[in-house]
Steps between C-alpha positions, in 0.01 A plus 500: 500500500600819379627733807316812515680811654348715766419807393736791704331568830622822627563543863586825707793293614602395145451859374708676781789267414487547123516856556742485765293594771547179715801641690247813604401484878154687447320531168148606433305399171262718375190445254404724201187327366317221403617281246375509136492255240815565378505614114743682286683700630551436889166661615444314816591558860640165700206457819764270677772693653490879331721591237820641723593411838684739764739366693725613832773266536733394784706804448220748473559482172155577330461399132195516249453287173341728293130435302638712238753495212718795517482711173628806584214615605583499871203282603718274750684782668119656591412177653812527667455809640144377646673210686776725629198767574371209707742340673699858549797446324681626213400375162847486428492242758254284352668172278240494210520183254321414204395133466476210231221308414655271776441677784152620428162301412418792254558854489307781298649607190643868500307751303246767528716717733270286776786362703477714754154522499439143541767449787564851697224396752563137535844539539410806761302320681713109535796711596284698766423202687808311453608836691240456764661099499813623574350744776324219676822320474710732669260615748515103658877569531515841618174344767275787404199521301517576158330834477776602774744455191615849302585493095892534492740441181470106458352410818338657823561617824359464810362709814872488628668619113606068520537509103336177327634450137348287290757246484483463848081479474541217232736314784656260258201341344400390157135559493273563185176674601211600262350800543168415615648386790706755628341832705334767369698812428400843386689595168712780551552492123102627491520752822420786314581685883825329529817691396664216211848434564558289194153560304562835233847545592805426234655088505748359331393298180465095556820367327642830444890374646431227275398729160817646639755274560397266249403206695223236326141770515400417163531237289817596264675474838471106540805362420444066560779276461608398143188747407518524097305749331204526251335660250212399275362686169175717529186379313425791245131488586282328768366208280840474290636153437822366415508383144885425453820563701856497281801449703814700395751378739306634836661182674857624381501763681766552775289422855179375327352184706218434314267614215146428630262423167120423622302604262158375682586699815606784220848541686831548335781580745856517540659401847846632601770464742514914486233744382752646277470174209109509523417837252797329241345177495133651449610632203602189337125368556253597240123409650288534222113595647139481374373866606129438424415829665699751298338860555552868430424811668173558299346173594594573856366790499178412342417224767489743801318787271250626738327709216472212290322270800260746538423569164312091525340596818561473864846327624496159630514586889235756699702590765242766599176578317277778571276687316758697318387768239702399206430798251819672346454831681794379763688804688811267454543212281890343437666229423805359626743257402781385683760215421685148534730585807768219583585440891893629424573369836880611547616136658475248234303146588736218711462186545734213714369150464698208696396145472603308809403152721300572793372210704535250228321697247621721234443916569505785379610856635431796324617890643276740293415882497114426527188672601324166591716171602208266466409542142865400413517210723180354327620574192835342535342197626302465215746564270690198697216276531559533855338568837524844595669393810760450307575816377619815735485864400701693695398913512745690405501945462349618161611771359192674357179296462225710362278184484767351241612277751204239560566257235705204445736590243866498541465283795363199228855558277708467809296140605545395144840568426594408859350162467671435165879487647452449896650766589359876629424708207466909548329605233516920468215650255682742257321868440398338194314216685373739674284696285453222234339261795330776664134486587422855419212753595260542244371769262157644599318790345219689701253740411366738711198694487369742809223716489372783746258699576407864517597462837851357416421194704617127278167414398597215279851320525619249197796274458576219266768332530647215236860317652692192457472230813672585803384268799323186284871429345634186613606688821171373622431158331594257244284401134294458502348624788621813426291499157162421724596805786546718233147429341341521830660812697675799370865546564444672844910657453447670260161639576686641845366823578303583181235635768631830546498675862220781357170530530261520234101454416551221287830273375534278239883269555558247271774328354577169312863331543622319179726232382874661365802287319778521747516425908361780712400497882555682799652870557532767770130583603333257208272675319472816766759707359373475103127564663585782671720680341170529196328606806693744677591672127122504435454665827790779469323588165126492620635795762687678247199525302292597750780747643583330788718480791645118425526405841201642640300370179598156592388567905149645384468175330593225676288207604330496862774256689789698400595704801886350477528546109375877565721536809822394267375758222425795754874391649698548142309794445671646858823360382498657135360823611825519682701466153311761300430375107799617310375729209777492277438388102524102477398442906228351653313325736299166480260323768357152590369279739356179518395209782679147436289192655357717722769480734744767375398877427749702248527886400809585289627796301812547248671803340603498186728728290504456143785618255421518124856571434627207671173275435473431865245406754626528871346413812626757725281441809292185598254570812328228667240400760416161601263380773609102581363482852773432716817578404774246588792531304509904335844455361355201332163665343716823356676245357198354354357809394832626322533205310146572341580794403813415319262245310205741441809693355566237266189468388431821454839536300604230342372160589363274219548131392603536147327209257723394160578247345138358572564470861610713830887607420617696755818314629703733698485877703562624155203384367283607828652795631359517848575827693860552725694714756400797280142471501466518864279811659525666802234316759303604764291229653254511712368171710171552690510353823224265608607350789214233581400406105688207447800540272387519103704400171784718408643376173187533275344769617714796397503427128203537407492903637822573351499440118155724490628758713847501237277540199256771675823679565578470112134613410591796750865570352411488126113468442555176344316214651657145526228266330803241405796372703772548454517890420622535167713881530370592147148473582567812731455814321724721678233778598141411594246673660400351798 
């Protein structure tokens, strides 16, 4: 009879020691929510044991395995800060890892700028009463009660100033505790009365001597024994296959290992003893491909026409129908078109792979810049034919995710090739791989049509909107599932906030999401930034029609609800009244605002000089309010916020996927200039305080303010409206009245 093998029972016990937690003398597990049927990608919450334990250890050490991947965005040094808040410490003092799909039943996958969302109050909470654990502790050795116990720097102290540390509370004991069983303790993290000694103050960056010094934070740092290295050529188009594959001497090459030829698996690779033989010997292999999806601009741009879907009626999706008076006499009525952005993530794609015997059975190991672990381990084990038990995904840094990061990609070349010689493979994604396997953000066009009345209130409000798939890719699910969802359910990404934040008698929002030739999926705020900046434009026009005050024309018109998206507007009109409107020829001024998720409230403003003579656009000034609830980590959201507006630059400027040659072409920073150093405008940034809301999204949010608020600032500069990114400089007269 045919043994069967238990299916991997995790344990808190078998978890701790995986993540090397077993040593640790006190450690608290903490839940985030119930578990989900677990679909692509890692949705789902584990209900067992949490998602991150905290731990004190014999030496009063006091480490946390963070429920988040770290991409930059600082998401694991705010939860940091919330333990340290708790257990008053430094978060400097705080040993923060990040765990494989070893030491974890399941972990969310990283996106949505909801990391700290999901976790700030969970992880406030476990490490409040693991304090109030510790405090019961040392009150039995100090004999007194614990309420007779005072906060002090890693432990307490007593009616008689007898100082308590926490080492000396945990006593030498290796005890895992869940958090339901612990006391109760009040968060100090959500004290809005409590003076924060860790909460809103500056922190050094998780891994930041690492980043430094160059030890192993992301995944071109892994260096294995006898590691060889990989590299595998780029299918020209999603659905390409490999017809033929001529072989000029690839093998010859000084260092080459192996020529991988599969053409079922459509993978050609070289593997080298030194990355340096890998680009020579890729040139002696010819792969010859059927491209049945060769396209060109025109068709491209005549799938996401908006005009043209309207012309045969309503679109496919009513996002919100009401009785809409759809005569021409609108007070505004534009279109907008905006284009094929690639991710352009400045660290290239890394994968190490390392097959190995583990318990009598054949593993795998792979160390990968990720934003979900789980989807890679499955993956890899089917690719194997394995169990996923069998596979480990370690978390390392990434350098830049946008929502580029979620698939399984380079981590499948560095399996493959790995697998083919026995030995571990690094495989390194050129800046050709990188735009050429891309999974871009898609074209949409939107019209806009807004009518008011004699009263200048929006009686009727309009927009259409026609854009590739963002969220029903296969990011979500496989064919053909994917086929069915997409029949049944509109793609919810890139209908994010088409609803705009103003009030009107009557709205009509509809949209319909259509099939394009190459891969597209995921990018910074989905379909919010595209929606809003046709909004926001729409908007700044309405109120210079009507003679407006921008700012206060948005205020009079927003939705009942929006007391925090007014607040940030009435804010950055305070903080730009302060830096008067420069009148000079070729200046101006541009507003925006918006609400992501309904979680994080935005107000931004740019200004703009513009020089015929040198055909230049600069962004001299960037001003910026943002509401996120608490604010944990402000070093970390002006980071956030900064980075948006270097990419609102760039697509204001300059960013566009160029199509040739019947297919995306861009292969290189000279192909896709994206903005640098000299780009950068002065910032003043603004965070609104809101000490007892629970900490909102960061990343997301910010974008979709900014590139509206750098085109009103055009409009206000020049007189010339921006109804298609990028600016072309030509289409600016140089004098318009504005």
């Amino acid at each position: 009879m045919k043994a069967v093998k238990a299916k991997r029972r995790f344990t808190r016990r078998s978890l701790l020691k995986g993540a090397g937690f077993a040593a640790a003398g006190l450690t608290v597990t903490y839940l985030v929510g119930r578990r989900l049927v677990p679909i692509l990608p890692s949705l789902a919450t584990p209900d067992i044991d949490g998602v991150a334990w905290i731990s004190v250890g014999r030496d009063g050490q006091i480490s946390m395995l963070s429920p988040v991947h770290e991409m930059g965005q600082g998401s694991s040094l705010g939860l940091a800060q919330i333990v340290a808040e708790e257990l008053n410490v430094k978060s400097s003092d705080i040993k923060v890892s990040f765990p494989s799909t070893q030491d974890v039943p399941h972990m969310r996958f990283t996106t949505g700028s909801q990391a700290i969302t999901l976790h700030a109050r969970p992880v406030a909470e476990a490490a409040a009463r693991l304090r109030e654990e510790l405090r019961r502790r040392a009150a039995a050795i100090a004999g007194v009660k614990p309420t007779a116990l005072a906060d002090a720097d890693g432990g307490f102290y007593g009616p008689n100033k007898r100082f308590v540390s926490y080492s000396n509370a945990v006593a030498g004991n290796e005890l895992t505790l869940a958090s339901d069983n612990l006391p109760e303790g009040t968060s100090y993290t959500f004290d809005a009365k409590r003076e924060k000694r860790q909460i809103g103050h500056e922190a050094l960056q998780i891994q930041a001597r690492e980043i430094v010094t160059g030890a192993p934070a992301f995944a071109a740092d892994i260096v294995r024994p006898h590691m060889a290295f990989g590299r595998v050529f780029q299918a020209p188009a999603p659905d390409a296959k490999i017809i033929d594959v001529s072989d000029r001497g690839a093998g010859k090459v000084p260092g080459v290992i192996k020529v991988v030829i599969d053409k079922p698996r459509r993978l050609v690779g070289v593997i080298a003893e030194t990355p340096s033989g890998l680009e020579e010997a890729l040139k002696r292999l010819d792969v010859v491909w059927d491209r049945p999806d060769r396209f060109t601009a025109e068709e491209v741009a005549e799938r996401v026409d908006v005009d043209r879907a309207l012309a045969n009626g309503n679109l496919e999706h009513s996002i919100v129908d009401e009785d809409v008076d759809l005569s021409t006499d609108w007070t505004v009525d534009m279109r907008f078109d905006q284009p094929i952005l690639h991710h352009a993530a400045q660290e290239p794609r890394t994968a190490v792979a390392e097959f190995s015997q583990r318990d009598g059975q054949e593993v795998v190991d792979i160390w990968t810049g990720t934003q979900d672990i789980f989807v890679n381990q499955k993956k890899a084990a089917a690719d194997l034919g394995w169990s996923t038990d069998r596979v480990t995904v370690h978390a390392m840094r990434v350098g830049g995710g946008f929502g580029g990061r979620v698939l399984y990609d380079v981590v499948r070349e560095a399996v493959l090739l790995a697998q083919e010689v026995k030995r571990p493979v690094k495989v390194t994604w050129s800046r050709r791989d990188e735009f050429l396997a891309d999974r871009t953000r898609p074209p949409s066009t939107h019209r806009v049509q807004i009518r008011v009345d004699a009263q200048g209130q929006i009686s009727d409000w309009r927009h259409a909107c026609v854009s590739g798939y963002v969220l029903l890719t296969e990011l979500m699910a496989p064919q053909p599932l994917l086929s069915g969802m997409r029949l049944v359910m509109h793609d919810f990404g890139a209908a994010r906030e088409l609803k705009a934040p103003y009030s009107a008698k009557a709205r009509r929002i509809e949209m319909s999401d259509v099939e394009l030739p190459f891969h597209v999926g995921e990018w910074r705020s989905l379909g919010a930034a595209p929606n809003n900046f046709a909004i926001e434009s729409a908007m700044d026009e309405l109120a210079r029609i009507l003679k407006r005050d921008p700012l206060e024309f948005r205020m009079q018109n927003l939705g009942k609800g929006r007391t925090k998206l007014k607040n940030c507007l009435t804010r950055l009109k305070e903080i730009c009244d302060g830096h008067p409107r420069s009148l000079e020829k070729g200046k101006g001024r541009g507003y925006a605002c918006g609400i992501y998720q309904e979680h994080s409230y935005v107000a931004a403003a740019f200004d703009v000089a513009v020089d015929h003579e040198r055909r230049s656009i600069r962004a001299e000034r960037c001003t910026f309010v943002m509401d996120v609830g608490l604010a944990i980590s402000p070093d970390q959201i002006k980071a956030q916020i900064e980075g948006c507006a270097m990419m609102a630059i760039g697509q204001l400027l300059m960013e566009e996927a160029p199509i040739s040659d019947g297919g995306l072409s861009a292969q290189s920073f000279d192909d896709y200039p994206t903005p640098t150093m000299m780009n950068v405008p002065q910032f003043e940034i603004d965070i609104v305080e809101q000490g007892m809301s629970p900490p909102a999204g960061v990343g997301q949010a910010p974008i979709i303010a900014l590139v509206p608020a750098l085109a009103n600032a055009l409009r206000d500069a020049t007189g010339f409206r921006a109804l298609k990114l990028p600016v072309n400089f030509d289409d600016i007269p140089p004098v318009l009245d504005s």
